[in-house]
N, C-alpha and C positions, 0 to 999 in steps of 0.2 A: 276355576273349579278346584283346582289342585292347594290354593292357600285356603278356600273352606272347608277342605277335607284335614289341611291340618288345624285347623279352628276345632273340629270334631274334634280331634284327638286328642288337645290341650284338653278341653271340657270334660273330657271322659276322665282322663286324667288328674282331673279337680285343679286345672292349672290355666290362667288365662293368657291367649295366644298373644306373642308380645306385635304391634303393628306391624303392616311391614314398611321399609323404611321410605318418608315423605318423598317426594318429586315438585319440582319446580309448578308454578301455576304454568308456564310456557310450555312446558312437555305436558302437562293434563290431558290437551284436547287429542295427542298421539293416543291414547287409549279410551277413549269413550267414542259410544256407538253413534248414528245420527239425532237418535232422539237424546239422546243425552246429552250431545253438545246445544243441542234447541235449548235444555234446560240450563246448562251452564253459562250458554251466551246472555240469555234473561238475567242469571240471577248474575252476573258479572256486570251487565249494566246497573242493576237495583245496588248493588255493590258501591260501583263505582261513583254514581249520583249519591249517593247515603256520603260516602267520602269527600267529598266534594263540598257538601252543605254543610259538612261537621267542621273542614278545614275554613269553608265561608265565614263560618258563625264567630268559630276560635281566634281567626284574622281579625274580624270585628270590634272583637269584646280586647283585643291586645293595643289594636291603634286607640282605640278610644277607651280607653282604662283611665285615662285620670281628665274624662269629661264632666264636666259640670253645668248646669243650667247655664252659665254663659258662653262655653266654648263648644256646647254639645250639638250636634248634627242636626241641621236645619232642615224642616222641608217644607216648602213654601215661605211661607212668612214663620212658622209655627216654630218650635225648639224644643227636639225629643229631651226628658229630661233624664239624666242616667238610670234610673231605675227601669223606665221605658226601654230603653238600648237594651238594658240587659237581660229583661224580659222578650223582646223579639227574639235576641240574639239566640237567648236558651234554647226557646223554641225553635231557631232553625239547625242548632245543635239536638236538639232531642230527636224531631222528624230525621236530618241526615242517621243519628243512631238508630230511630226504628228501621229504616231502609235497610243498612246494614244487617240489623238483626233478622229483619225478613226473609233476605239472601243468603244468612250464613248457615240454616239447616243444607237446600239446597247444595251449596261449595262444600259443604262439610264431609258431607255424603259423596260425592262425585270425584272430590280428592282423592276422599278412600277409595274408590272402585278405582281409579285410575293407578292409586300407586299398587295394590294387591295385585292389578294385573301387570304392570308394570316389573313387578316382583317373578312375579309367574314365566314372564317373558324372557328375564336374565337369570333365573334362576341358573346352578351350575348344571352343565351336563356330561355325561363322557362319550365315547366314543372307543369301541374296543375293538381288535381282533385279535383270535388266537389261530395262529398256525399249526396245524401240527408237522411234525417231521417226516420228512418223506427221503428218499434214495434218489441220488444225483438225475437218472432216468426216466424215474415214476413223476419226481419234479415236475422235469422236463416236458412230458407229454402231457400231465394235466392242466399244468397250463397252458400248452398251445390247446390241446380239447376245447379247453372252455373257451378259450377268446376267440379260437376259430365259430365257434355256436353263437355269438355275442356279434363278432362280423356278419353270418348271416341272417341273423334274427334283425341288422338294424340295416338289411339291404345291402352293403359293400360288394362290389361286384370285380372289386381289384385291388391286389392286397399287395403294397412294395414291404418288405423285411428290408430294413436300412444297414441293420449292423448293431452290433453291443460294447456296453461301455464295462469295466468293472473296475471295481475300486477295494482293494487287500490292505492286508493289515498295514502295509507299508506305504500307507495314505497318498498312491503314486494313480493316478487313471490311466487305463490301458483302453484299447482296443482291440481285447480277443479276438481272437481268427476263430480259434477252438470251441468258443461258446457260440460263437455264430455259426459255424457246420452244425451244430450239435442241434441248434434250433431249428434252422432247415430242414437236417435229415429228420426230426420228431414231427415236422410240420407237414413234408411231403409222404410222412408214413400215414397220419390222421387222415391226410387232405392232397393227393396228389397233383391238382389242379386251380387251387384256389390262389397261389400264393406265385406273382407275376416274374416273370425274369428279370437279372438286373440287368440294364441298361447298358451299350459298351463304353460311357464314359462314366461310369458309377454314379454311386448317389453321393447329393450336394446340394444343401438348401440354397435356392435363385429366391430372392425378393421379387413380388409381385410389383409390380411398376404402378403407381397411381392407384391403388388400395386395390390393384388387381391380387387372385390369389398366387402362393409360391408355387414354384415346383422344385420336382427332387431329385432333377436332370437337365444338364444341358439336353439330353435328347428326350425329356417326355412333357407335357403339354400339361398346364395348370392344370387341376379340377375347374370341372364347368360350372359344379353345385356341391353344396355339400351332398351328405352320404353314397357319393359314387366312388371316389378311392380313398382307403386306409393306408396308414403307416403304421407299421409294426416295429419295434425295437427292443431288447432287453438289457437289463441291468443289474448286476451281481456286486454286492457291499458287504465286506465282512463283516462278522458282529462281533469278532474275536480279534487282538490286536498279535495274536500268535496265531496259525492257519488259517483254512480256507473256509468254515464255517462259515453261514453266510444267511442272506434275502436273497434271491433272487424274482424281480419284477420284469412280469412282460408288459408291455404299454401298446395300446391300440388309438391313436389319433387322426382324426380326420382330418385330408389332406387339404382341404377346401379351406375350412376355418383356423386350420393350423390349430386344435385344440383339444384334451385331452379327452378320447371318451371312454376304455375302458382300460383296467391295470388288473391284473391279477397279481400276486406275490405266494410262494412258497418256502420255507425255512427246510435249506440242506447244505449240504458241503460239495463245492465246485469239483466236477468230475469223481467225485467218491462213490464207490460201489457200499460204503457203508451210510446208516441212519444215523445223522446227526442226534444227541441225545437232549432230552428235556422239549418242552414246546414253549414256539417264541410265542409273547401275548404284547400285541400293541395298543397303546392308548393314551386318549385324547382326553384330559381335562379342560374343559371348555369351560372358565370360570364364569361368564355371563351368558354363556347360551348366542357366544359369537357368528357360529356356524348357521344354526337354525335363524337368525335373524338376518343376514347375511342372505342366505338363502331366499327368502320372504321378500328381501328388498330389490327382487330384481335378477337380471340378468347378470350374474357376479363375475366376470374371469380376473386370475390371480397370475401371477409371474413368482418369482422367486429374487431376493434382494441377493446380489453377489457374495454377501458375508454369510447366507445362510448354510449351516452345515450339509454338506452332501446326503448323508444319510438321514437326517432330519427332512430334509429336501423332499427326498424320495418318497419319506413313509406319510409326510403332510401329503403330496399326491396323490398318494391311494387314498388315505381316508374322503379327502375333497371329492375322489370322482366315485366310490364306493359307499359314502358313510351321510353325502349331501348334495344338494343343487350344484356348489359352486365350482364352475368352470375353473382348469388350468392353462394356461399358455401350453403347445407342445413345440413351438419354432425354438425356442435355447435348447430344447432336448435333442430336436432332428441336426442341428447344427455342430454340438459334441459329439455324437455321432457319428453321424456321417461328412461332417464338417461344410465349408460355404458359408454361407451368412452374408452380411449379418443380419441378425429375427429381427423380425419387424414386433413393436411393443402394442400393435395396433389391438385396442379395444382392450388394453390390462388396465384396471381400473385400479388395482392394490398390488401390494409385494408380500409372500410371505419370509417370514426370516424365523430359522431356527436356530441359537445357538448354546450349546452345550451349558448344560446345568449340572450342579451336585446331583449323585445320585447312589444308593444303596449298591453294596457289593452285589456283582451281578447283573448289573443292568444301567441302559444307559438314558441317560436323562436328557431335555431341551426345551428350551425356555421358547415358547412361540408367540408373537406379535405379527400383526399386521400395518404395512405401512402402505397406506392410499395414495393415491396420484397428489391430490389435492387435501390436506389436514396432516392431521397429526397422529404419531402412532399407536393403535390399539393394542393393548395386554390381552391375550387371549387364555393363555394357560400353559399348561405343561404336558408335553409329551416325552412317553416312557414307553425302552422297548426292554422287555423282561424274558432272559430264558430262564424258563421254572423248570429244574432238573428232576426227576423223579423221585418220590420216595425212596430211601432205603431202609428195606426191610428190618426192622431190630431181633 
């Protein structure tokens, strides 16, 4: 729909829309409907016979080119005389070219609709969010608000808070004590009952034994099914390589599937009573329309390639579980965390990997690819996290 509306627009414009660009005959039948492969598969036979008869006839006329009344092709007693030969021959060259010609409105046609949508399907797309800036506190509490509403809108009836990871300008990972009270106490302010005690031997991802699921305790017992217990954890990434401005991401994943199901992220500065200035905008250039087809193809879940950037890491999982279908692994996250291990890779089908690109003063850039279990690596686009400072007044 969307390349014959720019078709319209060329016309109106007095300009004719340029194709869009061809597709393989082997990927054609990806994009036509069932009745249209009926007609494709006909006219690809009528095709392929036409072919056939022309290369038949050509064969002919090449072995026997310097036949003569004595040497020339017998049948019976009889001896076609060359002019004979060459007259059949044509004829089985002209029929093979009618055939062809019969089939090729048909193919012609069907190419085009296949490659337009084909076009339509990779077209580029993006993928945005703007944060706006909030105060270390307000942060805090609006994202537990929301996830805790997110928890019980999808049934969770037992919520473990594992612990927070955070990563400062001085590219060292910690495990706040500080950011983990702070999320508690915000959480039991909201929600005084929702969020379960910790365990006396803490939390510690156990591998599920024979594709059993994990748990987050020597002392507490698998999920029996998914959506009966949540894991909760959060994580703070500067976006400054001098203080503590920052993202900070709450993560909600099901303990059953080990997978990620809801993230929220807020843009402020870790324990600051002040408003981080400007608002962070994140985004995804999806050169082919990776995500959304991706999406379409199924049950997707993604891991993260060891070289991928941490904060590239992070913000590709929100958009994934915010912005599309496709599933994240959450066993490498409860594992950093709250430590144990090792995740099990069970059912990651790709990897994604961020890794630092050029990028405009001001903001930072990452070149993202995915790489599958099985093939070879896709180029997806470029993700960009931008603090837009505010006007100043002249």
């Amino acid at each position: 729909m969307y390349a014959f509306l720019a078709s319209l627009i060329f016309v109106a414009a007095g300009e004719v829309a340029p194709p869009p660009p061809s597709i393989p005959d082997a990927e054609v039948v990806r994009y036509l409907r069932s009745n249209e492969l009926v007609e494709w598969s006909s006219a690809m036979r009528a095709n392929s016979a036409g072919e056939t008869r022309v290369k038949m006839g050509q064969s002919i006329l090449k072995t026997s080119g310097s036949s003569t009344p004595d040497n020339a092709p017998k049948i019976g007693g009889l001896s076609e005389t060359a002019e004979q030969l060459k007259a059949r021959t044509q004829k089985m060259i002209d029929e093979g070219n009618a055939q062809i010609q019969q089939a090729l409105p048909s193919l012609t046609r069907l190419r085009a609709v296949a490659a337009a949508r084909a076009a339509e399907r990779t077209k580029p797309v993006s993928f945005a969010v703007d944060v706006a800036p909030a105060v270390w506190n307000v942060a805090l509490t609006q994202s537990v608000v929301r996830l805790q509403k997110q928890a019980r809108d999808l049934g969770y009836t037992q919520i473990h808070f594992i612990g927070s990871i955070s990563l400062l300008g001085d590219g060292k990972l910690n495990r706040p004590e500080e950011l983990s009270a702070d999320i508690r106490s915000a959480w039991s302010k909201a929600d005084d009952k929702s969020l379960a005690p910790v365990p006396a031997e803490g939390y510690a991802y156990i591998r599920g034994v024979e594709k059993a699921a994990p748990s987050l305790s020597k002392g507490l017992k698998p999920a029996a099914a998914p959506k009966q217990v949540a894991v909760v954890w959060a994580e703070y990434y500067a976006v400054t390589s001098v203080g503590s401005r920052g993202l900070l991401f709450l993560r909600l994943a099901d303990a059953h599937s080990m997978r990620l199901i809801a993230s929220e992220v807020a843009y402020t500065e870790l324990g600051s009573a002040a408003v981080p200035a400007g608002i962070c905008q994140v985004a995804l250039r999806d050169d082919r329309s990776f995500l959304p087809r991706l999406s379409e193809g199924g049950d997707w879940v993604l891991g993260f390639d060891r070289a991928s950037d941490a904060l590239g890491s992070a913000l590709l999982a929100h958009l994934s579980v915010t912005q599309s279908k496709v599933g994240v692994t959450a066993a490498p996250y409860v594992v950093i965390v709250a430590g144990g291990g090792p995740s099990s890779s069970e059912g990651v089908r790709a990897k994604w990997l961020a890794v630092t690109d050029t990028a405009p003063a001001g903001s930072i850039a990452f070149k993202v690819s995915s790489i599958p279990t099985v093939g070879d690596s896709v180029d997806v686009g470029q993700l960009s996290l931008l603090i837009a400072l505010p006007a100043v007044a002249k």
